[in-house]
C-alpha positions in Angstrom: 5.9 13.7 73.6 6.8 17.3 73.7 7.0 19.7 70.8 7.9 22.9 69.7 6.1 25.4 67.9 7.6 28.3 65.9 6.7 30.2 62.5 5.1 33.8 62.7 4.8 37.0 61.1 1.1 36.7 59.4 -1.7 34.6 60.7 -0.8 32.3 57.1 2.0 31.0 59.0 0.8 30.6 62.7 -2.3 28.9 61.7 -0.6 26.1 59.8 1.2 25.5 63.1 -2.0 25.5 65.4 -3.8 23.3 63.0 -0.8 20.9 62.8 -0.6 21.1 66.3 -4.4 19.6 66.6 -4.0 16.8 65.4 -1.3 15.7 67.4 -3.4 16.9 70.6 -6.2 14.5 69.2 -3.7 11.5 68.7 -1.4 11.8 71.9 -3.3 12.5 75.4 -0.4 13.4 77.1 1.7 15.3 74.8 3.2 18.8 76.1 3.2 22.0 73.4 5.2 25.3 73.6 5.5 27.7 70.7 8.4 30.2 70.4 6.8 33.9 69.3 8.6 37.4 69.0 8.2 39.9 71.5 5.8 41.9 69.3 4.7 39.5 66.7 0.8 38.4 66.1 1.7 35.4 67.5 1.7 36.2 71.0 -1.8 37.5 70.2 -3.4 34.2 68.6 -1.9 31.7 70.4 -2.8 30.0 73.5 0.0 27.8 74.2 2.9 28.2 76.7 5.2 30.7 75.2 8.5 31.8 74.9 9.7 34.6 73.7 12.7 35.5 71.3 14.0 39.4 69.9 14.4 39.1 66.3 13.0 41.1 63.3 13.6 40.0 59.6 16.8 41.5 57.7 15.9 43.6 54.7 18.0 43.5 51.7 19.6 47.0 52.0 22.7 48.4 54.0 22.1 50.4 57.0 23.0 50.3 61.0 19.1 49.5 61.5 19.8 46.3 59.2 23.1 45.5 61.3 21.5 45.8 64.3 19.0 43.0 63.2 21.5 40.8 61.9 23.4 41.0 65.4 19.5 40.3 67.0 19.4 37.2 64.6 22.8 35.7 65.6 21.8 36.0 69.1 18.6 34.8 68.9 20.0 31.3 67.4 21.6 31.3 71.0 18.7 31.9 72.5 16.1 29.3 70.7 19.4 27.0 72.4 18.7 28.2 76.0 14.9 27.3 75.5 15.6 23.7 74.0 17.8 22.6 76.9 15.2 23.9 79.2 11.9 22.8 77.4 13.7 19.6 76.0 11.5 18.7 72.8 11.1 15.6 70.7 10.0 17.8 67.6 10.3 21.3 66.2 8.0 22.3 64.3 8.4 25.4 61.8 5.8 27.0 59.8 7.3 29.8 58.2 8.4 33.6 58.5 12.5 34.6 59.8 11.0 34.1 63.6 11.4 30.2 62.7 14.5 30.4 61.6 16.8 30.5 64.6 14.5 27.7 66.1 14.9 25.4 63.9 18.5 26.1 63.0 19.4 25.7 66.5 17.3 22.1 67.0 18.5 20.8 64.0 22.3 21.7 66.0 20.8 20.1 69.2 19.8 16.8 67.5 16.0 17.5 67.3 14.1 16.1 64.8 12.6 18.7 62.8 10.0 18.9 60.3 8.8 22.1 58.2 5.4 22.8 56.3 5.4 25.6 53.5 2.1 26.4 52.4 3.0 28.6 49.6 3.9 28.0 46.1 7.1 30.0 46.1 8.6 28.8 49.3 10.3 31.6 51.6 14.1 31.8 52.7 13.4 30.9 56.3 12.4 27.6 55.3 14.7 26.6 52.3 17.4 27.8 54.3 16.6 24.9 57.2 15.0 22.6 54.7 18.4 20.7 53.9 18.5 19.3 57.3 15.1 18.5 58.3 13.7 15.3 58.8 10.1 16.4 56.6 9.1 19.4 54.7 5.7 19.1 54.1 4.1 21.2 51.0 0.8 22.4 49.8 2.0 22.8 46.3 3.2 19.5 44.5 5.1 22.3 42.2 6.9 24.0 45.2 9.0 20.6 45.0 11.2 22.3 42.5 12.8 24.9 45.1 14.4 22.3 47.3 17.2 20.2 47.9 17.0 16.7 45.9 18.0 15.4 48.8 15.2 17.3 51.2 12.7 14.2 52.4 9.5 16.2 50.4 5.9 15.2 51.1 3.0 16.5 49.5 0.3 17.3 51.7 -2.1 19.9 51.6 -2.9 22.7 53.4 -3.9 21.7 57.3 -6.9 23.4 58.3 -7.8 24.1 62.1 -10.5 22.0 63.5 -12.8 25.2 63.6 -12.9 24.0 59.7 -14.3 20.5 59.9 -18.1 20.0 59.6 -19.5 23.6 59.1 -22.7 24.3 58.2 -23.5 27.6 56.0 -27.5 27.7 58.0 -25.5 26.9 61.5 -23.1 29.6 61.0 -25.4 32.0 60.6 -27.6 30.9 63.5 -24.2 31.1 65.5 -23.3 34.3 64.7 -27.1 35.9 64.4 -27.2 36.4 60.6 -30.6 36.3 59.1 -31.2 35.7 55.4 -30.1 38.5 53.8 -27.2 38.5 51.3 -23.5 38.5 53.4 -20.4 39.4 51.5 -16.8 39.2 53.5 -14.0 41.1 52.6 -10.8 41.3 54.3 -7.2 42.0 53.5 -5.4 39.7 55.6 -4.1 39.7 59.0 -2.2 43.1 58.9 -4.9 44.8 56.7 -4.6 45.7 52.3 -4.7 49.2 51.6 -6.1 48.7 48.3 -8.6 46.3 49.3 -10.0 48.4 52.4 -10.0 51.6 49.2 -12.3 49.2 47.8 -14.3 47.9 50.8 -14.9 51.9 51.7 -16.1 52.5 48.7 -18.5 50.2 48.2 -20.0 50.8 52.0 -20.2 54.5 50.8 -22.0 53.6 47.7 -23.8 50.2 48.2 -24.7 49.1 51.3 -25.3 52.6 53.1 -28.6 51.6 50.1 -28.9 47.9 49.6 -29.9 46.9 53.5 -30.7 43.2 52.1 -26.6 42.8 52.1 -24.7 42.8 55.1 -21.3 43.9 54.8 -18.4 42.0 57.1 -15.1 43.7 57.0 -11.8 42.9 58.5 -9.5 46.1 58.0 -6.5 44.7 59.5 -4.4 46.3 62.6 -2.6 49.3 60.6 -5.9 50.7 59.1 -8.3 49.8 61.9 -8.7 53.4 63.6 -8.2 55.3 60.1 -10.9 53.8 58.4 -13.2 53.9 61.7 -12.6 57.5 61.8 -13.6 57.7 57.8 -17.0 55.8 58.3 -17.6 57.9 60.9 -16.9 61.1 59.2 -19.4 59.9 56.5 -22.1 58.3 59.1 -21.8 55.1 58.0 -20.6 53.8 61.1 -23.1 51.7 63.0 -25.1 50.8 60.5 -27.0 47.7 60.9 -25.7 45.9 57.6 -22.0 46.7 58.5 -19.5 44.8 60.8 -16.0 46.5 60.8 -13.2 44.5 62.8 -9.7 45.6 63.5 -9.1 41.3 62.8 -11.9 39.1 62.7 -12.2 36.3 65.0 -14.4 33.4 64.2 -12.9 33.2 60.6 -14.2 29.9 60.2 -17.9 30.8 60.9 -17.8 33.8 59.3 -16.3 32.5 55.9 -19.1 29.7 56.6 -22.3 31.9 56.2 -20.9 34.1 53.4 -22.5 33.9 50.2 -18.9 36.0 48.4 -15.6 36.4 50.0 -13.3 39.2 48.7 -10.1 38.8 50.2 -6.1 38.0 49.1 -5.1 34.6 47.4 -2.8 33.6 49.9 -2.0 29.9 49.9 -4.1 29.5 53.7 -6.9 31.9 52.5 -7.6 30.0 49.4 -7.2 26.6 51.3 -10.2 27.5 53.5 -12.2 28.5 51.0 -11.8 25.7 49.2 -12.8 23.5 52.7 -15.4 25.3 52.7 -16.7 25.7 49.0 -17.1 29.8 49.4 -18.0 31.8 45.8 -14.8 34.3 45.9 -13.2 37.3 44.3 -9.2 37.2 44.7 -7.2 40.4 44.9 -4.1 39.0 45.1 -1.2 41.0 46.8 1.8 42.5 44.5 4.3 42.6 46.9 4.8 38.7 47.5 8.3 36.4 46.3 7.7 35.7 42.2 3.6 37.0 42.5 2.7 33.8 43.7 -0.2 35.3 44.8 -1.4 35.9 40.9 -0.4 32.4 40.5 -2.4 30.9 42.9 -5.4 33.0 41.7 -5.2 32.2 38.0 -5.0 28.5 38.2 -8.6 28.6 40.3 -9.8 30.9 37.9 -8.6 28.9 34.7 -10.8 26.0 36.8 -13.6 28.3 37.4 -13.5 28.3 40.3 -12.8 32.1 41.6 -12.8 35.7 40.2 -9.9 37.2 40.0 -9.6 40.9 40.5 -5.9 42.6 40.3 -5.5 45.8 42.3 -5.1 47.9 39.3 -8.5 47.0 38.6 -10.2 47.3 41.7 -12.4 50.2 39.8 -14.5 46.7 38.3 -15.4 45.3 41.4 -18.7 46.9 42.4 -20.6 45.5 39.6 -18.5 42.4 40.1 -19.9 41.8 43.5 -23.3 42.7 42.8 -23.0 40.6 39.5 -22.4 37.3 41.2 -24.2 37.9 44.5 -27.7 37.9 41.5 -26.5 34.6 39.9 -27.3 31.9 41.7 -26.1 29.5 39.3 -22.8 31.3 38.4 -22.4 31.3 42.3 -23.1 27.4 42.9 -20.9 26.3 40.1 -18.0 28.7 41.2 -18.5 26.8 45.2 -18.3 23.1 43.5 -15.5 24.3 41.7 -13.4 25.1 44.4 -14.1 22.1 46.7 -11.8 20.1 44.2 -8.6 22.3 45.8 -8.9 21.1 49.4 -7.0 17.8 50.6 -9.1 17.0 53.7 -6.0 14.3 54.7 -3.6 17.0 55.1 -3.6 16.1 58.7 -3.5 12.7 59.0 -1.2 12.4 56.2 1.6 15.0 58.5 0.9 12.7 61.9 1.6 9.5 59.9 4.6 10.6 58.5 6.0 12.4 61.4 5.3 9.6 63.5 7.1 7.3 61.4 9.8 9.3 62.7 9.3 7.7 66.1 9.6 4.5 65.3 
């Protein structure tokens, strides 16, 4: 079996893809796996498959020649994702999200590919309801996303898949793993391409926390754009190198790292809060304004309603020192907020995508 891989932009729609992509490695020894990535996209950075490569970027909503110019680059690019099915010749497409799936699937779907899609937001995004009339599956995270498609879409409700770095983690083994002693370990990131607001927040409380509280280790992903400003900050104040604090540009290992956290701060993207949830991790949600119908605030306040999250909006960011500090002292507030949480995950996600697609095949 050979399959194609496309759907880019942010890690939440490339890791979808890879963990999708496991199980069919696990289930099929001899299938053969390419994914389609954009010349500059963080795709060709977290991915290990054979690539190919496509020039697109997403159209904005304004006029201008820059925007022209990208429509022309998405009209050619549909010929292109052509040129690399006839020469890679796949069974199944695969699209995960973001425009650089777009032309992929539109052009299998005009090859005669079978092609199924998995949104793993609530609010689904254009790329994907603009293929989703066509394809064989759309898979969905939300049961209420089921409202944006096509009655005559083939919808399955799924879950979330996870990557296999999620199964079977162990809080004490993760910290083992990554050298983490007892102390208190709070992780904060912004996403993949970094939060302004949230990093505000992150350097603020290094600055006035744990530069004193050396009993709580600090791991902060700043995200690419704000890497090298906020390196230069910490350094200006000399809190750089400090024993308690571990500043990445993107952090690798997410998995572990989420593992031996005893807080997460971070966005309430669909992805992010599915791994929490795998994982039963005590959170504070920030989610992002700028996201299609503030699905982010959605998500956040139906966890919250369950208590099983904090949720913090930017605009009050100012709260969140004695937020942090307030939950990382309550053990019991803590616990209850991880068992909470555990009830969002759908462990089948997986198997419940191979069956179906493979029903497909027969």
């Amino acid at each position: 079996m050979r399959i194609l891989l496309c759907g880019g932009g942010t890690a939440g729609h490339i890791n979808p893809a890879l963990a999708i992509a496991d199980i069919f490695k696990a289930n099929i020894p001899n299938v053969v796996i390419s994914y389609v990535v954009t010349k500059n996209g963080m795709e060709n950075r977290l991915v290990d498959y054979p690539k190919y490569v496509i020039d697109i970027e997403s159209i904005r909503k304004n006029i201008s020649l820059k925007n022209f110019r990208r429509a022309y680059k998405m009209l050619k690019s549909v010929s292109n994702a052509k040129k690399i099915i006839n020469e890679f010749k796949p069974d199944l497409i695969i699209g995960t999200g973001g425009y650089a799936m777009f032309p992929v699937v539109y052009a299998g779907q005009k090859c005669g590919v079978k092609t199924i899609l998995h949104e793993s937001n609530s609010v689904p995004g254009k790329a994907i309801k603009m293929v989703s009339k066509k394809a064989d599956l759309v898979f969905l995270n939300f049961r209420e996303s089921g409202k944006y498609f096509s009655p005559k879409c083939n919808v399955v409700y799924c879950g979330n898949p996870l990557r296999k770095d999620f199964d079977n983690l162990n809080k004490l083994e993760s910290r083992k793993k990554l050298g983490i002693s007892e102390e208190k370990v709070v992780l904060c990131y912004g996403g993949s391409l970094g939060a302004e607001k949230i990093n505000e927040m992150a350097f603020n409380f290094v600055k006035d926390v744990i530069r004193k509280e050396k009993n709580i280790r600090f791991i902060w992903g700043t995200g690419k754009r704000e890497y090298q400003k906020i390196k230069d900050k910490l350094i200006l104040e000399k809190l750089y190198g400090m024993e308690n604090l571990d500043v990445y540009e993107y952090i690798n290992e997410i998995a572990d790292k989420i593992s031996c956290s005893d807080l997460v701060i971070c966005r309430a993207g669909a992805m992010t809060i599915s791994e929490l949830s795998a994982l039963g991790k005590c959170s504070i949600l920030v989610p992002s304004p700028n996201v299609t119908d503030n699905h982010q605030y959605k998500n956040a306040r139906e966890l919250e309603k369950q208590d099983a999250t904090i949720l913090i909006c930017e605009e009050d960011l100012c709260k969140i020192n004695e937020a942090i500090l307030q939950i990382l002292n309550d053990d019991k507030k803590r616990t209850n907020i991880e068992r909470n949480i555990k009830k969002f995950y759908n462990k089948d996600a997986k198997k419940i995508i191979f069956r179906k697609t493979m029903e497909l095949f027969r």
